[in-house]
N, C-alpha and C positions, 0 to 999 in steps of 0.2 A: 854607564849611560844606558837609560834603556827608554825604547819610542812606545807609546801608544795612540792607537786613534783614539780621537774622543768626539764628543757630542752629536752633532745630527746625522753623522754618517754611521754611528752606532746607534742611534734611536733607529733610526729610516730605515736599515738592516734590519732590527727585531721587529719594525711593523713588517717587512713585506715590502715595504717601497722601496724605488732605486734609489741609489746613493748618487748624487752628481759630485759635491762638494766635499770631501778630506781634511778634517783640521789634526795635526799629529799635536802631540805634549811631549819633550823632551825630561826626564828625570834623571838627576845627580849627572848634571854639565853643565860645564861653566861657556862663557862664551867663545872663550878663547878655543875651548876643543871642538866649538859647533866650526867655528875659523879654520882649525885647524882640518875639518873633514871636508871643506872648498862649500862649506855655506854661505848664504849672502844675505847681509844685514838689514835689513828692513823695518821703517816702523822707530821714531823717535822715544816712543814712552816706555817702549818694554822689547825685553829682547824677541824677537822673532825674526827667523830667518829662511829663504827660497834654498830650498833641494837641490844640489848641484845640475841634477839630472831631469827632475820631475817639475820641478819650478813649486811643489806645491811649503804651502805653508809650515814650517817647525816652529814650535813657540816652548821656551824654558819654562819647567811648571812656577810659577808662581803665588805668590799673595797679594792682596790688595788691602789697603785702607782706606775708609771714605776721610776727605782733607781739603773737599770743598763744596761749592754748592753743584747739581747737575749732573748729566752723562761723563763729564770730563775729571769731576770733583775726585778724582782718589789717585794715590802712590802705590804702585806695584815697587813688589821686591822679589826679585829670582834669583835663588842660589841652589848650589849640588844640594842642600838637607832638605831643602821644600819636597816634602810628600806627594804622589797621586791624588791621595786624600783630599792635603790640604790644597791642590789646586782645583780639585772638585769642585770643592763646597766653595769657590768662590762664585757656583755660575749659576743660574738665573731660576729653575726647573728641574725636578727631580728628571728626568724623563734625557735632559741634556748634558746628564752630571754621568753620566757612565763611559765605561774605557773598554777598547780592547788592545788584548796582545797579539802579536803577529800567528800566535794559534788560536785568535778568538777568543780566549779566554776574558770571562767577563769581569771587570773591578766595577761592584756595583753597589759602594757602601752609604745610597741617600736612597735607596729603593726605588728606584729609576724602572726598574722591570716593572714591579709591582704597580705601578702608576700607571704604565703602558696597559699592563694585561687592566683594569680598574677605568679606562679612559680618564685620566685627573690629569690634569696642567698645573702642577702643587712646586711651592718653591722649597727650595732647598734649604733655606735658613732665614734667619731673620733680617739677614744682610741685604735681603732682596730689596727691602726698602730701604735700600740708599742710594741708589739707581734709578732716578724716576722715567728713562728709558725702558725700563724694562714693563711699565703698564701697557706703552703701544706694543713691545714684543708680545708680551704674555696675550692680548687679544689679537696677535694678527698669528699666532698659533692657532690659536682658540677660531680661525676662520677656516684655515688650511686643515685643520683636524677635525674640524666639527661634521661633517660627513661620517667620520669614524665612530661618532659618538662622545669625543670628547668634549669636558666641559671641565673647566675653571674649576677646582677647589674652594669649598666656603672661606677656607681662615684666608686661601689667596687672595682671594677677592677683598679680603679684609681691608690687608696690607696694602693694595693698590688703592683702597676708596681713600685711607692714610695718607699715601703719597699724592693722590688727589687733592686732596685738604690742607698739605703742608705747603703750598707755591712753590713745591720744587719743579715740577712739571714747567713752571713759567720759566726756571732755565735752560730749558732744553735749546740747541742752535734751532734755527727753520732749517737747515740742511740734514740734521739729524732724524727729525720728526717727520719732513718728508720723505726721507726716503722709506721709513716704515709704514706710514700712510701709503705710500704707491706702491707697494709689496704688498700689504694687506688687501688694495683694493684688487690688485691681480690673482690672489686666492681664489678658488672656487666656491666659498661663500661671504666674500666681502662684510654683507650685512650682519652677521655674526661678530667682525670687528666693532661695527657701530653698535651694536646690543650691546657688549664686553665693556665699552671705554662709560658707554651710558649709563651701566650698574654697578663701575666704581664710581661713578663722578666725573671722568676725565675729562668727557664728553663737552659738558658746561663750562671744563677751565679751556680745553685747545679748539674747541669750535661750537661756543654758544650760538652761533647761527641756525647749527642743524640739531642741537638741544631744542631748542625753541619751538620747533618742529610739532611734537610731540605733545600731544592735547588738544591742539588746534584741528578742530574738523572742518570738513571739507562738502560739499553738496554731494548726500549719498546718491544721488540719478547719476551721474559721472566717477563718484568715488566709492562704492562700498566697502572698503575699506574704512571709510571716513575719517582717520586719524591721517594727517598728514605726515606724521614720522614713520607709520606704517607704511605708507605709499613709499616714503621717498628708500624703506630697505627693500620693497618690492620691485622697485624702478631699479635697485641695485643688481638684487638676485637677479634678474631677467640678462641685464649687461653681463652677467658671468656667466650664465647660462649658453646665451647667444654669442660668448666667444668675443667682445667685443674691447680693443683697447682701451689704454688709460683713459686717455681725453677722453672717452665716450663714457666711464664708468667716474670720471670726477665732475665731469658736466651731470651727471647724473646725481650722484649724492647733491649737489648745489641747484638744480634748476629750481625750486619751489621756495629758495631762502625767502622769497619775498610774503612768503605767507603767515611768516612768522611776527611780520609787523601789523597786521591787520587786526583794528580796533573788535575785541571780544562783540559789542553793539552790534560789529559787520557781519560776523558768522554766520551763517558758513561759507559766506561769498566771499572772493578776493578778489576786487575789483583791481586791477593794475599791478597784479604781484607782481609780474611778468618787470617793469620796472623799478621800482620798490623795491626789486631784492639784488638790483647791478651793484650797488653798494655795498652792499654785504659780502655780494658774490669777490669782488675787486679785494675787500679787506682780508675775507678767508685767501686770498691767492698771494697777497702780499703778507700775511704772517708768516705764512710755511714757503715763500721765494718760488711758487710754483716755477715750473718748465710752461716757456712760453705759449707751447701750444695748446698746451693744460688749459691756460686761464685765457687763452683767446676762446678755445669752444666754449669753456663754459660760463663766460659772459653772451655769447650769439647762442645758446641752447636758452640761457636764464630768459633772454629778452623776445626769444623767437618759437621758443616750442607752443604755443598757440597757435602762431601763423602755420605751424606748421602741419596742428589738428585739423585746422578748418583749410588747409591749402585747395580743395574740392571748391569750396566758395568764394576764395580770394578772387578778386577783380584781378586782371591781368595787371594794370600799374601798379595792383601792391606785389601783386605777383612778383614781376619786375623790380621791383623795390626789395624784395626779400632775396634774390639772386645776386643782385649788386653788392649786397652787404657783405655775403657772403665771397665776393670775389670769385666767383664760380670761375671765371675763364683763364686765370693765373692757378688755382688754387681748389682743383674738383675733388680733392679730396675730403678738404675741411665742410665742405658740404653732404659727402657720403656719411660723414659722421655727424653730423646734424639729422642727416632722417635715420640715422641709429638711433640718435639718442631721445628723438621725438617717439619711436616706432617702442621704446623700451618705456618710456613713461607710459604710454598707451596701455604694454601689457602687465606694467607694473599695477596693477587694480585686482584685488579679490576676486576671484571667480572669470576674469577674464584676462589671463595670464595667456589663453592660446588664439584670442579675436585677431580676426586679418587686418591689415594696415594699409588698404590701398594709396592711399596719401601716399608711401613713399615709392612706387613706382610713378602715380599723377606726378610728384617732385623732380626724380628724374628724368621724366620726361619733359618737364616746364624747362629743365635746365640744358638740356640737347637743342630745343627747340632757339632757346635764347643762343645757346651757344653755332646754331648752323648760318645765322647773320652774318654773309661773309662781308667784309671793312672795304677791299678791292674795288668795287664796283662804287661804291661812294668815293672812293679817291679819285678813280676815275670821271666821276661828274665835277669833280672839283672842291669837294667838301674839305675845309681841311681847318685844326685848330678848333675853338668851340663849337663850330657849327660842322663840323665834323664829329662831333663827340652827342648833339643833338641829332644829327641823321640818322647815328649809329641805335639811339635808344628808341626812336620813332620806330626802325626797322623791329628792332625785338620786341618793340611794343606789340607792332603787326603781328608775327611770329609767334606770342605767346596767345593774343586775339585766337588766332584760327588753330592753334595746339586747343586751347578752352572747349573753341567750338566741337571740334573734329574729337576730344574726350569726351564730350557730353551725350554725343550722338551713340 
């Protein structure tokens, strides 16, 4: 029997970066001896088992077969003669195909080094395309590394426009694919994933909404970027930049789907995107089973980031109308990330990536101001039931009035 680490705790080591995660390969043992050391069994498809002590992951080196369609499509077989080698080269990227020994010693027979010192994200064999999971991996590296300088090898690139082309990608589960979408949007260059999935093709099979994107210009007085796919990875990088969560970077790639329907004649106006794209917005959330918060902000970001520009000139009852929606007084959170995600389209624009954003402290204030109406004192008059529920908006109507006033001055 003998252990080695293998893949990203061996790359991440030779870059320089911390290692958080440990995946071990066990060679020449059977299960019964992983049993017999008080290993614990885990994992229906293939042997792999928890560390008596460590809890972390052991896995038999194995092989695979492709033997159906998708990420699930293949037969592993583990036995004592399966090679290092040969469980290598079953994996994704030369760069995640390398091993150590407990003296570090390196088993590095796909040039896994050589890739790293080269920045290439190049695949290990030709097996890669049989995994149509592996095009969202290979670009949601290709965002996490791209600082480093790395970029996608041509022939990879190849194989992935391939598996773009074949509808294998359309078996992926929505549980699989999002969770690589939500991993890659939390990268420190997100938008690098969406450039990556866009130059094999992916882009147009798992989210033609925000392909669409892409040619359609925008009023350069507001956009000089004018390309609204360039805006929408601009409105990306900014959310990564400023540290800001999911919800607020998935509301971000989706606020502008509506612009993608707008008749060529309309250019470069989009009259009602802001509408026009809740559909889209709704369908992208229901392919990939978003997380409910996911798709709640970014239907109120798709339908609201306007109101949210010109919040300076809102009349206090839209004003009031746009707090409601938002459930500000259960829910002040999913508001804080509303004037995130407005504040990041803002600086999502060419050349003014650094402009100040007074709108979202005006927001917060609109929203303290609504929320100091206290309910008490109308109970006390005897309001109660509908006319209780119209007291209470009349007040915050007041309330937002003299906030207007009292900001303007």
């Amino acid at each position: 029997m003998r252990i080695y680490k293998v893949g990203g705790a061996v790359r991440d080591r030779l870059l320089g970066k911390p290692v958080t995660d440990i995946d071990w390969v066990v060679v020449g043992a059977t299960t019964e001896e992983m049993l017999a050391k008080g290993f614990r069994p885990v994992g229906a498809d293939f042997p792999v088992f928890l560390h008596p002590k460590s809890g972390e992951e052991y896995a038999l080196a194995r092989t695979e077969r492709k033997s159906g369609r998708g990420y699930g499509g293949f037969t592993f077989h583990a036995s004592p003669e399966v090679t290092l080698e040969e469980d290598l080269i079953r994996r994704d990227l030369t760069i995640n195909a390398m091993a150590e020994d407990d003296q570090q010693n390196l088993t590095d027979p796909y040039h896994g080094q050589r890739d790293l010192e080269a920045r290439l994200l190049r695949h290990v064999s030709p097996a890669f395309a049989e995994d149509p999971l592996r095009v969202l991996r290979v670009a949601r590296f290709a965002a996490r590394y791209a600082a480093l300088g790395f970029t996608v090898a041509p022939e990879t690139l190849e194989l992935m426009r391939q598996l773009s082309d074949s509808g294998e990608l359309e078996a992926l589960t929505p549980e699989r694919s999002w969770k690589e979408i939500s991993r890659a949007l939390m990268e420190d260059q997100p938008q690098v994933f969406v450039e990556v999935l866009r130059a094999c093709g992916a882009l147009k099979v798992l989210m033609p909404e925000v392909d669409a994107l892409f040619g359609v210009p925008q009023p350069p007085a507001h956009h000089p970027e004018i390309d609204t796919g360039a805006h929408t990875l601009g409105v990306l990088q900014q959310a990564a930049t400023h540290k800001q969560p999911l919800t607020v970077r998935w509301a971000c790639l989706l606020h502008d789907l509506g612009k993608g329907l707008t008749p060529e004649q309309e250019w470069p106006r989009h009259i009602a995107h802001e509408f026009k794209g809740l559909k889209l917005i709704k369908a992208v959330n229901e392919r990939f089973k978003v997380p409910r918060d996911c798709q709640e902000l970014a239907l109120l970001v798709g339908e609201y980031h306007t109101h949210g520009h010109r919040a300076l000139e809102l009349k206090p009852s839209t004003l009031l109308e746009l707090l409601q929606s938002f459930d500000i007084y259960r829910r002040p959170q999913r508001f804080e990330e509303f004037i995130a995600a407005c504040e990041m389209d803002a600086r999502g624009r060419e050349g003014l990536e650094e402009r100040s954003y007074p709108q979202a402290d005006y927001l917060r204030g609109a929203a303290t101001a609504a929320r100091s109406v206290a309910v008490q004192p109308l109970l006390e008059k005897g309001f109660k039931g509908p006319e209780l529920g119209e007291a209470i908006k009349r007040e915050r109507l007041k309330a937002l009035k003299a906030y207007k006033e009292t900001a303007s001055t």
